[in-house]
C-alpha positions as CSV (number, residue, x, y, z in Angstrom):
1,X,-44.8,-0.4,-35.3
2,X,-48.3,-0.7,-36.4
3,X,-51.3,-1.3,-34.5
4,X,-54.6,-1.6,-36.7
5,X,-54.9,2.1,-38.5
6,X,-52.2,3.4,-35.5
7,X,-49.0,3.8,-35.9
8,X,-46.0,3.7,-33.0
9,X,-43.2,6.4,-34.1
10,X,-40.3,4.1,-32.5
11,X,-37.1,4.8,-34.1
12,X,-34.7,2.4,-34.5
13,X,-32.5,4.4,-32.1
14,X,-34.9,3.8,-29.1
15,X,-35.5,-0.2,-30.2
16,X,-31.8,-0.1,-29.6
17,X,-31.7,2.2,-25.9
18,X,-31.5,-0.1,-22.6
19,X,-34.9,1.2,-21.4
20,X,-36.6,-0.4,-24.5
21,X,-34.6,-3.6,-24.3
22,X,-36.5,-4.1,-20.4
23,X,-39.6,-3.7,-22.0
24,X,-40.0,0.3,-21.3
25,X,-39.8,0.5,-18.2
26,X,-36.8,0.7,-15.6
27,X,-36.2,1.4,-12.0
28,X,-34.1,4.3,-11.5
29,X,-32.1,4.0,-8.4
30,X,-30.5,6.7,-6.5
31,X,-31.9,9.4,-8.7
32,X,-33.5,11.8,-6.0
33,X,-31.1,12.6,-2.9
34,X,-32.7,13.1,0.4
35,X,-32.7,17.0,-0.2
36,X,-34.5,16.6,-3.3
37,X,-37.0,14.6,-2.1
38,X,-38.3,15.9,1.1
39,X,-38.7,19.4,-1.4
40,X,-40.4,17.5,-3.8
41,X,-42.4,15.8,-0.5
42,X,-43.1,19.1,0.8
43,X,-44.3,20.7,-1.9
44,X,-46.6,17.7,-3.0
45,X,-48.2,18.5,0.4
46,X,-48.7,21.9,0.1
47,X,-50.1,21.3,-3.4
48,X,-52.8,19.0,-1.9
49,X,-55.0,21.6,-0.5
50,X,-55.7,23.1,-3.8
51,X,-55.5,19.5,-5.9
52,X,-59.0,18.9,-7.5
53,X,-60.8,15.7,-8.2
54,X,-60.1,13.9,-11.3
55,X,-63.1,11.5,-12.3
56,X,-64.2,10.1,-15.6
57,X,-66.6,7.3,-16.1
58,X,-66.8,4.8,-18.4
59,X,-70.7,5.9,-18.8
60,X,-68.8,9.3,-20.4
61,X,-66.5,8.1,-22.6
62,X,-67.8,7.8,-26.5
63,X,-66.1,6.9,-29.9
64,X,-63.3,4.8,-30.3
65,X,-60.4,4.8,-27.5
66,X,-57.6,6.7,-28.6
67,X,-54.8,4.5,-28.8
68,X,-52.3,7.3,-27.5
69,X,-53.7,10.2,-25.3
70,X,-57.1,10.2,-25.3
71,X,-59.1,9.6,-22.2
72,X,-58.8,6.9,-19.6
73,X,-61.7,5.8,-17.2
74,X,-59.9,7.5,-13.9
75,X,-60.9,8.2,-10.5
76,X,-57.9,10.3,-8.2
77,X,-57.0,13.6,-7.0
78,X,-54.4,15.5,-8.9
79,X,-52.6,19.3,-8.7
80,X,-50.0,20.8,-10.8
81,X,-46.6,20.4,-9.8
82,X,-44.6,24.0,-9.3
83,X,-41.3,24.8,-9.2
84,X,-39.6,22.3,-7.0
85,X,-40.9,19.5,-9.1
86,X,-39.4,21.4,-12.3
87,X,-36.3,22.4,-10.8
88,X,-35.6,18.8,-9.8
89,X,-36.7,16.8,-13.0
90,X,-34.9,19.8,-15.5
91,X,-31.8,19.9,-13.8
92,X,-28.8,19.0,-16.3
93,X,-27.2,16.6,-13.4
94,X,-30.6,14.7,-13.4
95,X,-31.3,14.4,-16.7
96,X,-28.1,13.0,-17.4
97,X,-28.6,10.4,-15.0
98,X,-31.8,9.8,-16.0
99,X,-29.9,9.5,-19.9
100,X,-27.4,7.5,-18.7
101,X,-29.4,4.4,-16.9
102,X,-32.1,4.6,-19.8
103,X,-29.4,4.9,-22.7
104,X,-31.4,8.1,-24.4
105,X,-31.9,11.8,-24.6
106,X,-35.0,13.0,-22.8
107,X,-36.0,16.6,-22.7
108,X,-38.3,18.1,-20.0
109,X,-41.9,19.1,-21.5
110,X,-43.5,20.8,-18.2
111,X,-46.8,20.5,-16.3
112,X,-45.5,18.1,-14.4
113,X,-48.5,16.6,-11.8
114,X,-49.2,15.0,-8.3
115,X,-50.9,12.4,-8.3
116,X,-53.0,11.4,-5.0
117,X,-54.7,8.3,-4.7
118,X,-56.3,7.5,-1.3
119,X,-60.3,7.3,-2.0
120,X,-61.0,3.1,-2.0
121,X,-61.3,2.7,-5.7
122,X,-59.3,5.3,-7.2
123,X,-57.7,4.4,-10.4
124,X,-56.1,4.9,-13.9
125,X,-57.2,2.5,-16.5
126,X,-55.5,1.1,-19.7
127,X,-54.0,3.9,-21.8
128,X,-51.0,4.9,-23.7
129,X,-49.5,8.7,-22.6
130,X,-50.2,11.8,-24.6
131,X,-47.9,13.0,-27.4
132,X,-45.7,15.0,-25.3
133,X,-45.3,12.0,-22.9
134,X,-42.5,9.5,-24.2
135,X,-40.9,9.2,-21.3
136,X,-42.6,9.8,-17.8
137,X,-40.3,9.5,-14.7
138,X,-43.1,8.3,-11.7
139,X,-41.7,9.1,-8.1
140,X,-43.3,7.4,-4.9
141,X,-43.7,10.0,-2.5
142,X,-46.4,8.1,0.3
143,X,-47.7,4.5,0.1
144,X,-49.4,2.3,1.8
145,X,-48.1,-1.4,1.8
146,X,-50.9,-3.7,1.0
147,X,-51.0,-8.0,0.9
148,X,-51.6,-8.0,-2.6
149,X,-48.8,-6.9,-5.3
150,X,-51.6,-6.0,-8.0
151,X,-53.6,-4.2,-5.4
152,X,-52.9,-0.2,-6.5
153,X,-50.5,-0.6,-7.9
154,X,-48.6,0.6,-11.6
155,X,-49.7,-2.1,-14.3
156,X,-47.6,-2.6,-17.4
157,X,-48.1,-4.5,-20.3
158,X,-44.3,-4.9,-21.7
159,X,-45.3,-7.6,-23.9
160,X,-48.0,-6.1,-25.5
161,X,-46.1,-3.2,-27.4
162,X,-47.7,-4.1,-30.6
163,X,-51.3,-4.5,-30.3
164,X,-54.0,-2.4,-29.9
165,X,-55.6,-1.0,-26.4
166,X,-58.4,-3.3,-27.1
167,X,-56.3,-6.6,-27.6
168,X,-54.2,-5.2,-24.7
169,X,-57.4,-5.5,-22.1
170,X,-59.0,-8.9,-23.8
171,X,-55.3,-10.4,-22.9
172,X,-56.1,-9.1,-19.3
173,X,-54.3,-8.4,-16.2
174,X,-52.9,-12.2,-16.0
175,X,-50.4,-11.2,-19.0
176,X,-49.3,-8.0,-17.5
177,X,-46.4,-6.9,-15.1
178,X,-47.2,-4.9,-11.6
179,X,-44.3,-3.0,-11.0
180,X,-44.7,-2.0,-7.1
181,X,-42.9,1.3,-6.1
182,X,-41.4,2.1,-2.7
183,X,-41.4,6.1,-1.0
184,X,-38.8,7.5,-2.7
185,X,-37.9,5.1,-5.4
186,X,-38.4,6.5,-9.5
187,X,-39.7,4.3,-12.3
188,X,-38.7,5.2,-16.1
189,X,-41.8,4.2,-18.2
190,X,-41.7,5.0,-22.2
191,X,-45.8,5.7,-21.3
192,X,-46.3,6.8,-25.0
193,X,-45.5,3.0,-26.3
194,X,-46.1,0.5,-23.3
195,X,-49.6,0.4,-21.9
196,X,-50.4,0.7,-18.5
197,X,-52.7,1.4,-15.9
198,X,-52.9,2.2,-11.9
199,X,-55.1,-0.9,-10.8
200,X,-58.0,0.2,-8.3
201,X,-57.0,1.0,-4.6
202,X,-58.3,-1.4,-2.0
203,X,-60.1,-0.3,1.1
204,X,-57.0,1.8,3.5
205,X,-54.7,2.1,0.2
206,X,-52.7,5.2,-0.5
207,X,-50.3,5.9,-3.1
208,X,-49.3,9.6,-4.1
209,X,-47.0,9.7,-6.4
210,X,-44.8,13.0,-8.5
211,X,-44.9,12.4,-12.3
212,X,-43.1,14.3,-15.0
213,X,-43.1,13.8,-18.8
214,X,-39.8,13.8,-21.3
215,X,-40.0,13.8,-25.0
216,X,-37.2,11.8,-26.0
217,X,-34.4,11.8,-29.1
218,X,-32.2,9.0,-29.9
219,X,-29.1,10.9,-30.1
220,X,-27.4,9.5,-26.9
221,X,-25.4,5.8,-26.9
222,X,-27.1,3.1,-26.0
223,X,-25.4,1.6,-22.4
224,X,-24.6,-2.0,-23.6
């Protein structure tokens, strides 16, 4: 798949995996059990006193966006997830799950993060995941209900997989998918091909969320 001088790795395998066919991303239901979660809850919350601003202005960005990677206009507060969020998201009995519902093989790549957003404003904008990012597995761990369904919310552009970050934006929110995430619910997103964005929190919003990258191979069977 080619966009402008870019060029989308997809193997045929993952054009042929369920999580593809939805558009690249997939609610994952029944993934985390209650165990799991308040761990992955707890530490989240015990990470937050150490977790560090994350800003980036569009005033600061220069040269052409980078189609994958790169660096987003963002405003949040992230940490490093530890070793409940990597014991969870590595475990064999998870990943197969996680396998089985997408229909591909993912492999853990570390560094995991929290993400917290609860400043009015905070945001991700348009972007495609870095390399080591095919798959990213986004857990709800607080929100804040709000009237809107685009207000802060996960943005995705499932129709857009083959143009550029630029064409992406002129086609504009109206064209895209919000995919709203309840506490304790997971969303499978192939973040390295579909693009996305966290649209910006209104006034009272929260929305803290665990998020932990997969590279993925295409040597599991497709679920038909």
């Amino acid at each position: 798949m080619r966009v402008g001088d870019f060029v989308f790795d997809v193997p045929s395998g993952l054009i042929a995996s369920r999580l593809y066919a939805c558009g690249g991303v997939l609610p994952l239901h029944g993934l985390l059990d209650d165990a799991a979660f308040a761990a992955l809850e707890a530490e989240c919350a015990a990470a937050r006193a150490s977790a560090r601003r994350n800003v980036l202005a569009e005033s600061a960005l220069d040269g052409p966006v980078e189609e994958r990677g790169g660096s987003p206009c963002r405003a949040f507060t992230a940490a490093p997830g530890s070793v409940v969020q990597w014991s969870i998201f590595s475990a064999p009995a998870l990943v197969a799950a996680v396998e089985e519902q997408c229909g591909l093989s993912a492999t853990p790549t570390g560094g995991g993060t929290y993400s917290y957003y609860e400043q009015d404003g905070d945001y991700l904008a348009l972007h495609r995941d870095i390399a080591q990012c095919d798959l990213t597995l986004i857990t709800c761990l607080d929100i804040t209900p709000t009237a809107g369904r685009d207000d802060g919310a996960l943005v995705v552009y499932t129709r857009h997989l083959g143009l550029s970050l630029a064409e992406v934006a002129r086609a504009g929110r109206a064209s895209a998918t919000a995919m709203p995430i309840d506490r304790g619910n997971t969303i499978a997103l192939l973040g390295g091909i579909v693009p996305h964005e966290v649209t910006a929190m209104p006034p009272g919003q929260r929305r803290i969320v665990s998020v932990m990258c997969y590279r993925v191979s295409i040597d599991h069977a497709p679920l038909s």
